[in-house]
C-alpha positions as CSV (number, residue, x, y, z in Angstrom):
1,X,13.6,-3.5,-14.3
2,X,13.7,-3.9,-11.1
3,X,10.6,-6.7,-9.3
4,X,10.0,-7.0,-5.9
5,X,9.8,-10.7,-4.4
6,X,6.7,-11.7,-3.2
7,X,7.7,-13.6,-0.6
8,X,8.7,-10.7,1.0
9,X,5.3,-9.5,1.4
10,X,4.3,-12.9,3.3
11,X,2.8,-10.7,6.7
12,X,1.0,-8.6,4.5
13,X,-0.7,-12.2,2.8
14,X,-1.4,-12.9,6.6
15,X,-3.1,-9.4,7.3
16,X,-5.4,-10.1,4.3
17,X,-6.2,-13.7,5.4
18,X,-7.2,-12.6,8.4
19,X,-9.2,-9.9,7.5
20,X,-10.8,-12.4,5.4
21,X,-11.1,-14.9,7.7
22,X,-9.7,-17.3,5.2
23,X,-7.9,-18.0,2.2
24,X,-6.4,-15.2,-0.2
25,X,-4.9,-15.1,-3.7
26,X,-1.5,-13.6,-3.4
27,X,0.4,-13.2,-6.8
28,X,3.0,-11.0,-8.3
29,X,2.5,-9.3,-12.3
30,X,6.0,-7.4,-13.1
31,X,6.5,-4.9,-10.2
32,X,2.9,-5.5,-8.8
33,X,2.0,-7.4,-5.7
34,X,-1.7,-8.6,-5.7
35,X,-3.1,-9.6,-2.7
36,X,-7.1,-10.6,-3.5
37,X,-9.8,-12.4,-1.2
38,X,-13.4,-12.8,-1.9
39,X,-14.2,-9.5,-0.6
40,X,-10.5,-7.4,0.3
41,X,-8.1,-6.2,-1.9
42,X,-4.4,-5.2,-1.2
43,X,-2.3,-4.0,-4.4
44,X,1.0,-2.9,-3.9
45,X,2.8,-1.0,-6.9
46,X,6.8,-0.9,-7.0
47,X,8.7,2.2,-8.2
48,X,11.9,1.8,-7.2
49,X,13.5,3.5,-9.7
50,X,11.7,6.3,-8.9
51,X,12.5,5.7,-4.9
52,X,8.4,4.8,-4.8
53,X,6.5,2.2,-3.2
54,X,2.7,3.0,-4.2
55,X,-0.3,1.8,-2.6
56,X,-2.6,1.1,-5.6
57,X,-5.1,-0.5,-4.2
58,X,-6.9,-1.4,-0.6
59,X,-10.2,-2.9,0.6
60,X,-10.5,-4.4,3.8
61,X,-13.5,-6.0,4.9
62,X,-12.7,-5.4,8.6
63,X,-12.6,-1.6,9.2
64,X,-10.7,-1.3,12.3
65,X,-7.5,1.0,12.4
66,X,-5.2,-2.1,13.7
67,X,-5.0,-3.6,10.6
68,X,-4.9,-0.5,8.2
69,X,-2.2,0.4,10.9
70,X,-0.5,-2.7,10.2
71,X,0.0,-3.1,6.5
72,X,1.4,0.9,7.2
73,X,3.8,0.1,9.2
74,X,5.0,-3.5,7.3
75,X,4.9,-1.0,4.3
76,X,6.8,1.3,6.0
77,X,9.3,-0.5,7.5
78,X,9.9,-2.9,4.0
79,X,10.4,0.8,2.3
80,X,13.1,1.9,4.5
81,X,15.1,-0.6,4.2
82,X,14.6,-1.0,0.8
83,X,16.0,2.2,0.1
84,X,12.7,3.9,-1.1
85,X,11.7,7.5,-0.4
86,X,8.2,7.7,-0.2
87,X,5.3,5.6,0.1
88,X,2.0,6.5,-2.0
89,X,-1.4,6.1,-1.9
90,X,-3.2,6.9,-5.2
91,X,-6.9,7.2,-6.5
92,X,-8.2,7.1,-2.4
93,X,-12.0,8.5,-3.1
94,X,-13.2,7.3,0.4
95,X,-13.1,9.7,2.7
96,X,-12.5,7.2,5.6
97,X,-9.1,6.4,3.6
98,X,-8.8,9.9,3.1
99,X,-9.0,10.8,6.8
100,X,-6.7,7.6,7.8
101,X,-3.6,8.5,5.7
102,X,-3.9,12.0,6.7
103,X,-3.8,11.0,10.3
104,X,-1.1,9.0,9.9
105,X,1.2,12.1,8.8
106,X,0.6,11.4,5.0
107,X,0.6,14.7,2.6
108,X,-2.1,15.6,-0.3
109,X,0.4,15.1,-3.3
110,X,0.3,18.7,-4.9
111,X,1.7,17.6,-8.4
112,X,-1.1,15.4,-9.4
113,X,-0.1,15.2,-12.9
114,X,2.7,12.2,-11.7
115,X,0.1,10.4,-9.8
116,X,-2.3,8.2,-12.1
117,X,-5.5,9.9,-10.2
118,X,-6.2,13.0,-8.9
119,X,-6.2,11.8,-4.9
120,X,-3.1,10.7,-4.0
121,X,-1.7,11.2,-0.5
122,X,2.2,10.8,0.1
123,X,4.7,9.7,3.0
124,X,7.9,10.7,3.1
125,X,10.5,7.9,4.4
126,X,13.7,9.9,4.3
127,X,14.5,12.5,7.3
């Protein structure tokens, strides 16, 4: 089974902090990357057998686009060249999460039966 290394996820630790204005608890459970403050969340789920890098989970407490924006584009870029295929967000009920995935060029998944919930929003990283 294949586990990601959390160290690699070190800027996205540093996102959180700062969104939380201090310390965060950043662990890793099999193929999952917690990132968890006292009020912002950030759970990464790794599929790479199946070429996916899922976003989980994400709370910030800060609700400004630049750092949204930046845990995208550290995801983005880490999937790449990683060799994954597609990033997904799953179970997003807030429509201002709803609205920022579909702005940043995101898809509604159509075949919700291999997402866990029935919201899930996908970007492709392959041309």
């Amino acid at each position: 089974m294949h586990k990601p290394n959390i160290k690699d996820f070190k800027h996205l630790v540093t996102l959180m902090e700062e969104d939380s204005n201090g310390e965060v608890e950043a662990y890793q459970q099999y193929q999952n990357i917690y990132i968890r403050g006292d009020m912002n969340e950030l759970m990464i789920r790794d599929h790479k057998p199946s070429g996916n890098l899922v976003i989980a989970q994400i709370e910030l407490i800060h609700k400004e686009q630049k750092t949204r924006l930046e845990i995208l584009k550290f995801l983005t870029n880490y999937g790449k060249e990683n060799g994954y295929s597609k990033i997904i967000a799953e179970s997003v009920y807030s429509p201002e999460y709803q609205k920022f995935f579909l702005e940043n060029h995101f898809k509604e998944k159509e075949n919700k039966l291999s997402c866990y919930e029935p919201l899930c929003y996908e970007l492709s990283l392959v041309d």
